[in-house]
C-alpha positions as CSV (number, residue, x, y, z in Angstrom):
1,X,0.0,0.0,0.0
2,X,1.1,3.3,-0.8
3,X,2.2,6.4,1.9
4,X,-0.5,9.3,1.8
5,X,2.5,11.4,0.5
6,X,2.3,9.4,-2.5
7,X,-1.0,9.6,-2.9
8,X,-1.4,13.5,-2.5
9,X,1.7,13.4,-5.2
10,X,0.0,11.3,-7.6
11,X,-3.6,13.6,-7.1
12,X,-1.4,16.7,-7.9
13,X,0.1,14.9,-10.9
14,X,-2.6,13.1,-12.5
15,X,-5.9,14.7,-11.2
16,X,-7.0,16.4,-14.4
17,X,-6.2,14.0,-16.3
18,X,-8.0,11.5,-14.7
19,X,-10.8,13.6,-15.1
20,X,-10.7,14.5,-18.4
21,X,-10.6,11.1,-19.4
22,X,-13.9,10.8,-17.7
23,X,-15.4,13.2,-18.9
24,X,-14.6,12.4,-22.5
25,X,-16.1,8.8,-22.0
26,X,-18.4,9.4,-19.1
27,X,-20.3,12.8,-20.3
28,X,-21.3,13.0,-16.9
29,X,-19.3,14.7,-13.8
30,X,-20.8,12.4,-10.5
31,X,-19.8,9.5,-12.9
32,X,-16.6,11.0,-13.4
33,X,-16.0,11.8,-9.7
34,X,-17.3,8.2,-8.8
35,X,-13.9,6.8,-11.2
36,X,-11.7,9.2,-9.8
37,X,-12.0,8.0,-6.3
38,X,-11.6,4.4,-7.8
39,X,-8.7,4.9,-9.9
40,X,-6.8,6.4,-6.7
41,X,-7.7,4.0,-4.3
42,X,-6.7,1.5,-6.7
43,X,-3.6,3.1,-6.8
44,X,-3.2,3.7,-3.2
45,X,-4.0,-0.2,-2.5
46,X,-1.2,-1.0,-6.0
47,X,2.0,-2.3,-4.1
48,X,4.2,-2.9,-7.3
49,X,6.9,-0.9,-8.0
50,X,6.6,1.3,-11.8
51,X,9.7,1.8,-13.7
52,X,9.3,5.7,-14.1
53,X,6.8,8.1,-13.8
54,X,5.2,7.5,-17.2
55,X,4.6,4.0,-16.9
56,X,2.9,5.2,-13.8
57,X,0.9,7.8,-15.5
58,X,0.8,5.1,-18.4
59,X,-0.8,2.8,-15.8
60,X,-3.4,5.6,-14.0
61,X,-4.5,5.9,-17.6
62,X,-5.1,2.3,-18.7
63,X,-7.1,1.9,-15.2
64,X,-9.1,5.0,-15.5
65,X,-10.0,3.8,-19.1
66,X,-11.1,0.1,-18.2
67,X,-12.7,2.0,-14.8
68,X,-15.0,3.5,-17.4
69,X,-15.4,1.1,-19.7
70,X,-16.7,-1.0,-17.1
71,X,-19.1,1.4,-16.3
72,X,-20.1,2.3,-19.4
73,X,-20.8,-1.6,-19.8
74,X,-22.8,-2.5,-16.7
75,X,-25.9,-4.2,-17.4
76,X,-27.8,-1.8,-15.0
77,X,-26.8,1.4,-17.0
78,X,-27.8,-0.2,-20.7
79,X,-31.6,-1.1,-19.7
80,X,-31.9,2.3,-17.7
81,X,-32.7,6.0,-17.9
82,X,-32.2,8.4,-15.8
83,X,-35.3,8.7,-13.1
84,X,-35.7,13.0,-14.2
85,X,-36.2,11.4,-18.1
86,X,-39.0,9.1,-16.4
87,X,-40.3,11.6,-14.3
88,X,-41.1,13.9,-16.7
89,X,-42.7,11.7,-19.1
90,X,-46.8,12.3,-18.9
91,X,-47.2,8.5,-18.2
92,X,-44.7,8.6,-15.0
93,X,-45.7,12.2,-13.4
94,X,-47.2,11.0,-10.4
95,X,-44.0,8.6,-9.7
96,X,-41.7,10.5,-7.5
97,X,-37.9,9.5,-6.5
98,X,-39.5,9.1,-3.0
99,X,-42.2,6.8,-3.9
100,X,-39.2,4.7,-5.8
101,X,-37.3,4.8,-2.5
102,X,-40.1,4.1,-0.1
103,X,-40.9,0.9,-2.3
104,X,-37.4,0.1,-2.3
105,X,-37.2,0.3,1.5
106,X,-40.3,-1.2,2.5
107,X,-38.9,-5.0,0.9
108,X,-37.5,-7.3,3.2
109,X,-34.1,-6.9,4.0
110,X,-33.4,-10.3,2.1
111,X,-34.6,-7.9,-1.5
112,X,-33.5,-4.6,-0.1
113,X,-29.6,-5.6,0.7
114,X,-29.4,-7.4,-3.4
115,X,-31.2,-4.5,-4.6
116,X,-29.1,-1.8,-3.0
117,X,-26.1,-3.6,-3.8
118,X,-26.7,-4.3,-7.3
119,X,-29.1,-1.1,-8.3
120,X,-27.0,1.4,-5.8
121,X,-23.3,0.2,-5.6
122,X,-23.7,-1.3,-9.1
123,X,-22.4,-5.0,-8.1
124,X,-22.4,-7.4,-10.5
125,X,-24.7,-10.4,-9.0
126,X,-21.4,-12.6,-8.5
127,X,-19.5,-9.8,-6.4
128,X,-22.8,-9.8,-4.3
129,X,-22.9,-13.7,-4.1
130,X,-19.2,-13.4,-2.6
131,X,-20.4,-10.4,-0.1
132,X,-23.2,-11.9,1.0
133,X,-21.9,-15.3,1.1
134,X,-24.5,-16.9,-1.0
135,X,-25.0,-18.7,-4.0
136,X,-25.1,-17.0,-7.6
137,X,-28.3,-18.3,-8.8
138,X,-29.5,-17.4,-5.2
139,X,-28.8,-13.3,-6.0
140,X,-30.3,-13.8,-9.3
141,X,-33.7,-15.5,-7.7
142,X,-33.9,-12.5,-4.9
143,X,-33.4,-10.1,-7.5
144,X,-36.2,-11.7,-9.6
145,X,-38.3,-11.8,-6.7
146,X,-37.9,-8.3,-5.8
147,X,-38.3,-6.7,-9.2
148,X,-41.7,-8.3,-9.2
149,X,-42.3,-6.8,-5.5
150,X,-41.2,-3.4,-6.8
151,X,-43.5,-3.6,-9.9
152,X,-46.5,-4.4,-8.4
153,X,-45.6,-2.2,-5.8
154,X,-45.2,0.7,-8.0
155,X,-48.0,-0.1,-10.6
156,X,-50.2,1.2,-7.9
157,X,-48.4,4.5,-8.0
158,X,-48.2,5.0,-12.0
159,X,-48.9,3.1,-15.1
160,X,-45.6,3.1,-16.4
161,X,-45.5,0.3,-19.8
């Protein structure tokens, strides 16, 4: 692991180009902030030695790339739109980000801890089978389960489809 001093040098170094890099793929700055934080904790948590300073800057590059790449590619954000879009379609103006929460909160904690975790922290299902010490197919049953709660739930709210 890697001394605060390091850190703080690499942040001074690299921080705006981090960013922009972000930016450029992500179009969208809590996203970008989100893959900053990564790429610096994965390099505060790197131990191996680089070779120079630009294979280091060569390497914060390449990680902020697949960091957003990966992003870009999670299953969540491809069959999604932002809740404002859906909001201020005429179908979906009585659904509000509370009722969405509320509904969300009110599952048993056996939904609500897949759902935050793969929804909120964007967990792929197998990351959450090793957090929660469960089987795969397990997740992907509980998510099932609770996607049904949630749309019955909310179909009393709006007629969304």
């Amino acid at each position: 692991m890697r001394s605060e001093e390091e850190a703080n040098r690499a942040i001074r170094l690299y921080a705006d180009t981090v960013r922009r890099i972000c930016i450029v793929h992500l179009k969208n700055y809590s996203d970008t902030e989100d893959i900053f934080q990564t790429v610096f904790l994965k390099y505060v948590l790197h131990s191996g030695p680089f070779e120079s300073e630009e294979h280091e800057k060569a390497w914060i590059i390449r990680v902020t790339v697949n960091a957003c790449k990966d992003l870009l590619k999670n299953v969540f954000r491809s069959r999604t739109v932002p809740l404002d879009t859906l909001i201020e379609t005429p179908q979906a103006q009585e659904l509000r980000h509370t009722d969405l929460l509320e509904a969300v909160l009110s599952l048993p904690s056996k939904y609500k801890e897949v759902v935050y975790l793969y929804y909120y922290e964007g967990y792929s299902s197998q990351e959450i089978s090793h957090i929660l010490k469960k089987n795969v197919n397990t997740v992907y049953t509980l998510l099932t389960r609770a996607r049904k709660i949630l749309k019955k739930e909310l179909e009393g709210v709006t007629d969304i489809e």
